[in-house]
N, C-alpha and C positions, 0 to 999 in steps of 0.2 A: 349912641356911640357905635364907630364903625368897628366887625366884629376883627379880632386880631388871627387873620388866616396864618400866618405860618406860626403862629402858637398854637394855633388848635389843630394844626395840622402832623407836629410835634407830638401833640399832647395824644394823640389819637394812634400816632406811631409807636408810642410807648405803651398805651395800654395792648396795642397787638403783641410785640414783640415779650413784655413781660408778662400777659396772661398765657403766649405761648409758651415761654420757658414755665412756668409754674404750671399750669394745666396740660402739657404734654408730658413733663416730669412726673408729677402724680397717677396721670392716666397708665403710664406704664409701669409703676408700683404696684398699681392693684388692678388695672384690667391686662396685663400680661404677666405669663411666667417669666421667670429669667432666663431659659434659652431660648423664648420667643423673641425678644427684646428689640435681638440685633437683625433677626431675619425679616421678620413679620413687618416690620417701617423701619425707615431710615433714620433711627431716635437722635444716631447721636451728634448729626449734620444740623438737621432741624436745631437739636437745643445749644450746640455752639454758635448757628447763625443768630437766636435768637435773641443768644447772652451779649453777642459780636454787636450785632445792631441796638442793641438796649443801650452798651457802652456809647455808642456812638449817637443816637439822639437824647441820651442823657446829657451828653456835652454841648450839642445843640441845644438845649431847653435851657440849660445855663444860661448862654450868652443870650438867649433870647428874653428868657426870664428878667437878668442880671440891667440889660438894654431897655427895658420897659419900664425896669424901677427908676432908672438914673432919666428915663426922658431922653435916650439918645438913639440914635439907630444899632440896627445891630452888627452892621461893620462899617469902618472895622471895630474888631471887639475889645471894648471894655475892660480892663484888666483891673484896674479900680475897683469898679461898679461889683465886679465878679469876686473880688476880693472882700470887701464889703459884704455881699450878702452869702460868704461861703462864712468868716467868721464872727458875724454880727446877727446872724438869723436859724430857725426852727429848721426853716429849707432848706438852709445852703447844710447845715447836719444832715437833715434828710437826703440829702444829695450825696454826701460824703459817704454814709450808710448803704445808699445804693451802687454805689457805683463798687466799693468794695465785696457789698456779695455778690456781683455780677461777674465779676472777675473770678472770685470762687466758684460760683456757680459754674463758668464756664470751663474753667478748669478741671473740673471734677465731672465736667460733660464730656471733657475727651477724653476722660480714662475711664470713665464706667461702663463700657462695652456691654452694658445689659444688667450686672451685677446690682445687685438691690442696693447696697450700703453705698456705695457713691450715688448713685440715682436719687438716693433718700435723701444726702446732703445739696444733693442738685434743686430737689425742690424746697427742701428750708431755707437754703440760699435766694432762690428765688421770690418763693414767700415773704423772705422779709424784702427783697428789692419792690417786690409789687407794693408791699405796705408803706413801703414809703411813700408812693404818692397820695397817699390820704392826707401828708403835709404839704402841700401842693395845689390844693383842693379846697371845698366847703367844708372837709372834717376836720380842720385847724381853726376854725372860724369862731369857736365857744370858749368860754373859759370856767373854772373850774370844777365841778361833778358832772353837768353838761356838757361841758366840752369834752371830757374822757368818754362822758358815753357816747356822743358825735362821735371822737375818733375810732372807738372802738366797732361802733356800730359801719363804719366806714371801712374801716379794713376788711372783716370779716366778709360784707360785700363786694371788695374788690375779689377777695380770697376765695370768694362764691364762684361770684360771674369768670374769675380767669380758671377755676378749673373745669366750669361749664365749657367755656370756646377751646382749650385745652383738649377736653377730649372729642371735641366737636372735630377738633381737627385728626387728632390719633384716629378715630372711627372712618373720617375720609380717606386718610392715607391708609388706612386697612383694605378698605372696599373700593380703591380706587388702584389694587394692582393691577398689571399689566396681564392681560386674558393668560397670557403663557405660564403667567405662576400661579395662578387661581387653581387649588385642586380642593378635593372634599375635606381635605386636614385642616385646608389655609379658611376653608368656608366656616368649619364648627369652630375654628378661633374666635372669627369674625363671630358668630354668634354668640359665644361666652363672653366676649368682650362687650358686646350690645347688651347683652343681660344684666354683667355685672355691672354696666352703668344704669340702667333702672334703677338700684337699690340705692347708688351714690347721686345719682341723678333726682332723686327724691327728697335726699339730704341738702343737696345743694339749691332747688328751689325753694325749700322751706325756708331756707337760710337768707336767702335775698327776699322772700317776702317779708320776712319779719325785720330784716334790717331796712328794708326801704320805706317801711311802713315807719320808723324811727326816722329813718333822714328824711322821708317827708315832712314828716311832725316839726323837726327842727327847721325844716331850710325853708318849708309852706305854710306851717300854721295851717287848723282848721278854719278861720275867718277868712283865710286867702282861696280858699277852694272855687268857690265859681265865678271866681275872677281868673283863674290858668288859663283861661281861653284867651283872653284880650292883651297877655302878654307874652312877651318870644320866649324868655322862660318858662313858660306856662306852656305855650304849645310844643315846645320839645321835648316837653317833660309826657305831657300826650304825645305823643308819636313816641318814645320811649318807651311807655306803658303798653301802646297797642302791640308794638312790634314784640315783647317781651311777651305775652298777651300769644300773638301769633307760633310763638317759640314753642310755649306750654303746649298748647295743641300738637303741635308737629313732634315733640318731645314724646306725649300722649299716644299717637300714632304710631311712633315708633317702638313702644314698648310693647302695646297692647294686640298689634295688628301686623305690623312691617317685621319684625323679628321672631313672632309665632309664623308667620309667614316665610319666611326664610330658613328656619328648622324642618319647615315641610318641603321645601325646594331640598334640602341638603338631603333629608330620605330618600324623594326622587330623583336623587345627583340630578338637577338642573341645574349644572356648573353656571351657565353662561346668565338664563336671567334671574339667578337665585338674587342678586345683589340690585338690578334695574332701579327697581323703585325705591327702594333706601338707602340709594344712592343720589337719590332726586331730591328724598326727602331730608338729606342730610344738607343739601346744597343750599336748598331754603333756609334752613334755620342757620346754617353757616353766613347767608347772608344776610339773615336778620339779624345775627349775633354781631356782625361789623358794623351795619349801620345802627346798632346800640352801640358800640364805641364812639363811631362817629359822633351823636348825640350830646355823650358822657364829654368826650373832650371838646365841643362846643360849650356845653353846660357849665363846664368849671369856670368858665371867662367868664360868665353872666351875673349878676348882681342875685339870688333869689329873694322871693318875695317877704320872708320875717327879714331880710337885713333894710326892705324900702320901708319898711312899718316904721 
């Protein structure tokens, strides 16, 4: 089967946009104070575009969605088709549920100027629009105490990996000011910020291990294991693995090496390459964190291997 490009392409734009509203929201609840908020990154631009675009490939994924159930193109669009699976389906709820905390979400991103208590709403908003896509997905696939632990095991993994890229991305736009505002105040943020995500950083790997090791279980079976080579499912799922695989390490690096290493720069005011390298090292894992999305919204289109058993 030929793979469906502007669905995964959709699919792949949604998990950007809604791991950045929930994982830049989060990031600034607990790796910034509240009068850091507005200064330190541009919070509140980022998480209205982010909720802005979520609205608007949400509606895209519809008609596309909507187009591929009924067997028709997807313009022009379906209003039947779209009506039908908005009130006769898990999704089309799912969809309604998103699209409503998006709109709160982004709401409550233009008026929280840094303030915790909107910000907070910002990211439960967003939390649950990301959760939605686990109806959307392989975590809809099971039906009853399995299926709950599927979905559940699904969320939680989305809820992992989008605050991962979340703050992947807050730690870039830290370390990626402009030389003219870098001083020794904006460099020991940058370092507390790098610190405090070590300790959340540790929570949230654990989290995706233990839940992937769950959605493998369900979507591979262990009889399907040395067989993932010889299928496209299989090898994405490897190349997934690796890249995730390469993240830990770089992740590792950074906690252990790159950020004790930048506390020693911030002693010897080395304003200028106190940031160099972990800023190189952020860019890697920043882009192995998108070609795991990239994967993920391939992946969702694919048949896995306990559904051919």
């Amino acid at each position: 089967m030929d793979a469906d490009w502007p669905l995964i392409a959709v699919r792949f734009a949604l998990y950007m946009t809604l791991s950045g509203l929930f994982g830049l929201s989060t990031f600034g609840l607990y790796g910034l104070k509240g009068g850091e908020r507005a200064d330190a990154i541009a919070l509140r631009p980022w998480l209205v575009g982010c909720g802005l675009l979520g609205l608007l490939f949400s509606c895209i994924a519809l008609a596309l969605l909507a187009a591929a159930m009924a067997g028709a193109p997807p313009w022009p669009v379906d209003r039947e088709a779209i009506g039908m699976l908005l009130t006769r389906s898990a999704t089309g709820t799912a969809w309604e549920t998103r699209m409503i905390a998006l709109v709160v979400g982004t709401i409550f991103a233009l008026i929280a100027r840094g303030r915790t208590a909107p910000l907070g709403l910002v990211a439960v908003a967003a939390g649950i629009a990301l959760a939605t896509l686990a109806w959307t997905g392989h975590g809809a696939m099971d039906e009853g105490a399995t299926g709950w632990v599927h979905l559940l095991a699904d969320i939680l993994h989305l809820w992992a990996a989008g605050a991962w890229v979340g703050a992947l991305l807050g730690l870039t736009l830290l370390v990626t000011r402009a030389p003219s505002r870098v001083d020794v105040a904006h460099l020991r943020l940058s370092h507390r910020a790098l610190h405090g995500f070590g300790l959340a950083g540790t929570i949230l790997v654990g989290t995706i291990v233990v839940t992937g090791l769950v959605n493998g279980w369900l979507l591979v079976g262990v009889g399907n294991l040395q067989r993932l080579p010889d299928t496209l499912y299989g090898q994405l799922l490897l190349a997934k693995l690796a890249l995730l695989g390469a993240m830990l390490g770089l992740a590792s690096l950074n906690r252990f090496r790159l950020t004790p290493a930048l506390e020693r720069s911030i002693a010897a005011a080395d304003l200028r390459g106190a940031l160099g390298t972990l800023l190189r090292s952020l860019a890697i894992e920043g882009g192995c964190a998108i070609t795991i999305l990239a994967l993920v919204a391939w992946l969702g289109t694919l048949e896995p291997p306990v559904s051919a058993m």
